[in-house]
C-alpha positions in Angstrom: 103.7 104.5 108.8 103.7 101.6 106.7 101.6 99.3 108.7 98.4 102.1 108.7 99.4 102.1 104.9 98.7 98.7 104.5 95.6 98.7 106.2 94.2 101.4 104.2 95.1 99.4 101.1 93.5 96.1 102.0 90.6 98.4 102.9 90.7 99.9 99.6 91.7 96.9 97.5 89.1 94.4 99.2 86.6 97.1 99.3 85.8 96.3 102.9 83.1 99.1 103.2 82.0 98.5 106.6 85.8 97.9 108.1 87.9 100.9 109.7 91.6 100.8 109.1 91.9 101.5 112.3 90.1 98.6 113.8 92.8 95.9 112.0 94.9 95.3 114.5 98.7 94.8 113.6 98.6 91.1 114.9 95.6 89.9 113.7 95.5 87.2 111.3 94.2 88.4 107.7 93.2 84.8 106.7 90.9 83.2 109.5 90.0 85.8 111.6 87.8 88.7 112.0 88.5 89.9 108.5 86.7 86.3 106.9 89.1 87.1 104.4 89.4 84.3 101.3 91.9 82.7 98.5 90.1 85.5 96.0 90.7 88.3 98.3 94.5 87.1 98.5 95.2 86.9 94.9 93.6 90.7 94.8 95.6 91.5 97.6 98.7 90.2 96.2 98.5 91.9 93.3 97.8 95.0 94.6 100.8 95.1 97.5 103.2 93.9 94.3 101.9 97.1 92.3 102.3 99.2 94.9 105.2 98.6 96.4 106.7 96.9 93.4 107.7 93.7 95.3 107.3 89.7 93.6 105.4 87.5 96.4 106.3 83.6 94.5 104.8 80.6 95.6 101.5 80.6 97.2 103.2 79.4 100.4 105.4 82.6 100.4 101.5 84.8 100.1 100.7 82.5 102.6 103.3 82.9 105.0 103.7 87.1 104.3 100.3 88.1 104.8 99.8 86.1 108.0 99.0 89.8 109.5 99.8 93.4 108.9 102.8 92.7 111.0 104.7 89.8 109.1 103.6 91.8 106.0 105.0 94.9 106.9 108.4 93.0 107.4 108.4 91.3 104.4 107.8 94.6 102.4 110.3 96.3 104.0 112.9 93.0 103.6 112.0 93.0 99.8 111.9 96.5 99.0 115.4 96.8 100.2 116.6 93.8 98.5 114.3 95.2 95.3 116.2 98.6 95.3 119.9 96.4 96.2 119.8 94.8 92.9 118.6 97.4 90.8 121.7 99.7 92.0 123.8 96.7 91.4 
């Protein structure tokens, strides 16, 4: 499920050694909440989710607004891998 994917990869990618996967839940925010995550871990982040699922996050308002929480990031993912794969075929 892509959702427990990404929660394994910000796991990974942050190297958040003391956080279980499991414990992120789906609706909670990455960026002021539990996680104390930072602008450095979202650039990391960003990076990694683009290499991985070989998606372009833009502006710094669009990271923003797509990694609110494993959730909305899950959405946009999906949303931009489809319209990834769309215009390759085209």
């Amino acid at each position: 499920m892509l959702k427990d994917e990404l929660k394994q990869l910000l796991v990974e990618a942050l190297r958040l050694e003391d956080v279980d996967p499991a414990s992120i839940a789906d609706d909670e925010p990455l960026f002021g909440g539990g996680l104390d995550l930072d602008s450095i871990d979202a650039l990391e982040l960003v990076l990694q989710l683009e290499k991985t699922y070989g998606i372009k996050i833009g502006s710094s308002e669009e990271s923003r607004a797509a990694l609110a929480s494993i959730n909305v990031l899950a959405e946009y993912i999906e949303r931009h891998r489809s319209a990834t794969s769309a215009s390759v075929k085209g």
